[in-house]
Every structure is written in C-alpha cells, then in structure tokens.
N, C-alpha and C positions, 0 to 999 in steps of 0.2 A: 258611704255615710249611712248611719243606721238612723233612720228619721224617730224610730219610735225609744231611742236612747238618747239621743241630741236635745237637750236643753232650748228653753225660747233663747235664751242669751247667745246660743250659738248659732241656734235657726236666724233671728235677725242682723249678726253677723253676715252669714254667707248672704242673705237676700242683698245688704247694704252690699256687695263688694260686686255680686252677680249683676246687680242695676247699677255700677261703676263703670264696668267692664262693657256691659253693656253699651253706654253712652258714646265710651270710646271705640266699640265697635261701628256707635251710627254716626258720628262723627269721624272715620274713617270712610264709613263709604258714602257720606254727604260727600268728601272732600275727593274720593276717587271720580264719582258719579257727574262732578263740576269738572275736572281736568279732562272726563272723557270729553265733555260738551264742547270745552274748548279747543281739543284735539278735532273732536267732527268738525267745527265751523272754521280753523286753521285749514284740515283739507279741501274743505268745499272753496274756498278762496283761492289756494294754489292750484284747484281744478279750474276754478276761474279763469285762473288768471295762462294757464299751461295753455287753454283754449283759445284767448287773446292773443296770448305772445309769441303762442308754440310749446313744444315740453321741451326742446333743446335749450331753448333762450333763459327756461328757469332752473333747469338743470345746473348750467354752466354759471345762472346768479349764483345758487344755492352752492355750488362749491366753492365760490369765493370768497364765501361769508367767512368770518372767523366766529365760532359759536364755542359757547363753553356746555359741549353735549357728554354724552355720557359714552364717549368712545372710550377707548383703551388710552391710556396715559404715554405719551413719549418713550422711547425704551432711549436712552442714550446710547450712541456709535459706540463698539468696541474695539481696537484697537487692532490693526490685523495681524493675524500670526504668521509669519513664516514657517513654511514649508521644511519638514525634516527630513522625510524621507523622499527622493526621486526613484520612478520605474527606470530600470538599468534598459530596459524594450523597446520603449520612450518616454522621452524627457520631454515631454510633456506634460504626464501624466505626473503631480504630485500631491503630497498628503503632509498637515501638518501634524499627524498622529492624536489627533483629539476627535472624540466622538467614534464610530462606527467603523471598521477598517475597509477601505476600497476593495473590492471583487480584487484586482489587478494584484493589490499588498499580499494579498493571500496566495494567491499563484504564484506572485514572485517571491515568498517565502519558498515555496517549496523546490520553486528552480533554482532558487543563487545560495539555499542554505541560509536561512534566518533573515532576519528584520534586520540585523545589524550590518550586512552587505548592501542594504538597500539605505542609507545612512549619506544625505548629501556632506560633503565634505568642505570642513573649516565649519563645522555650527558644535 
C-alpha cells in the first residue's frame, strides 16, 4: 500500500478494519489465556487428587467416564472378506487379494505359475 497515494477515506478505512481485527485478536487470546487457567487448575486437582487416591485409582475413574473429547469419531465395523487365494505350501497361509500382496503370493506365483493356481476353489 502506497501511503503517499492512499486517500484519508481509504487510510481510515484500513485503520477501522485493522482496530477490528484487532479486538478479535484480543478477544481470542483473552479467551485462550482463560481456558489455559482452567486447564492448570483442572490439573493441579487431578494431581491432588492422583496423590490422595493414587494415580491408578484415577486412571481406571478417568477411563470410565464417557466424555464427549476431541478423539477420533467411531469408524464403523466392516464386514469381513473372505479369503481368495490359499498358499498351495500351507493352508494356512491366506489372502483375500486387497491391499498389499503377501511375501509368500509372490513366491508362490512364481512356483505354481500365476495367481490363478493359487485361487481357493468354489469362490
């Protein structure tokens, strides 16, 4: 911004917007600078109280709360896939051919001739 081309009407523009901005910056960190406080004096209590009760005792409360925290969300179960191919070396060993191919699928490609030898049968 060229200050010495800039208009008063636009200089007090930006000053209005800059002491906007502003406010909302201290207002931001009023409101950070309060949750820290509440955060210290939440720990000094559970060190309280860990020292009281023991740290096992608040461990084993604190995992049975049910709290609505900022972990990761539920993933829902997926449904399991059966198995396509078996190791013809051992049947043990199987893959349902998604994701990554086993060390063993790759060997026994090249011992029995292709992926499609290695192919459980009736799928």
């Amino acid at each position: 911004m060229n200050l010495k081309k800039t208009t008063n009407a636009k200089l007090a523009s930006a000053i209005k917007k800059m002491t906007a901005d502003l406010k909302k910056l201290n207002a931001e960190f009023d409101r950070r600078k309060k949750e820290d406080g509440t955060q210290a004096k939440a720990q000094k209590e559970l060190a309280a109280l860990a020292k009281k009760y023991g740290a096992a005792t608040i461990k084993k409360l604190a995992s049975t709360t049910k709290g609505k925290g900022r972990g990761r969300p539920a993933v829902a179960k997926r449904a399991k896939v059966k198995p396509v191919y078996r190791n013809p070396d051992n049947s043990k060993e199987t893959w349902t051919g998604r994701g990554r191919s086993p060390k063993w699928v790759i060997a026994a490609e090249e011992k029995h001739g292709g992926r499609d030898k290695l192919k459980i049968a009736n799928q």
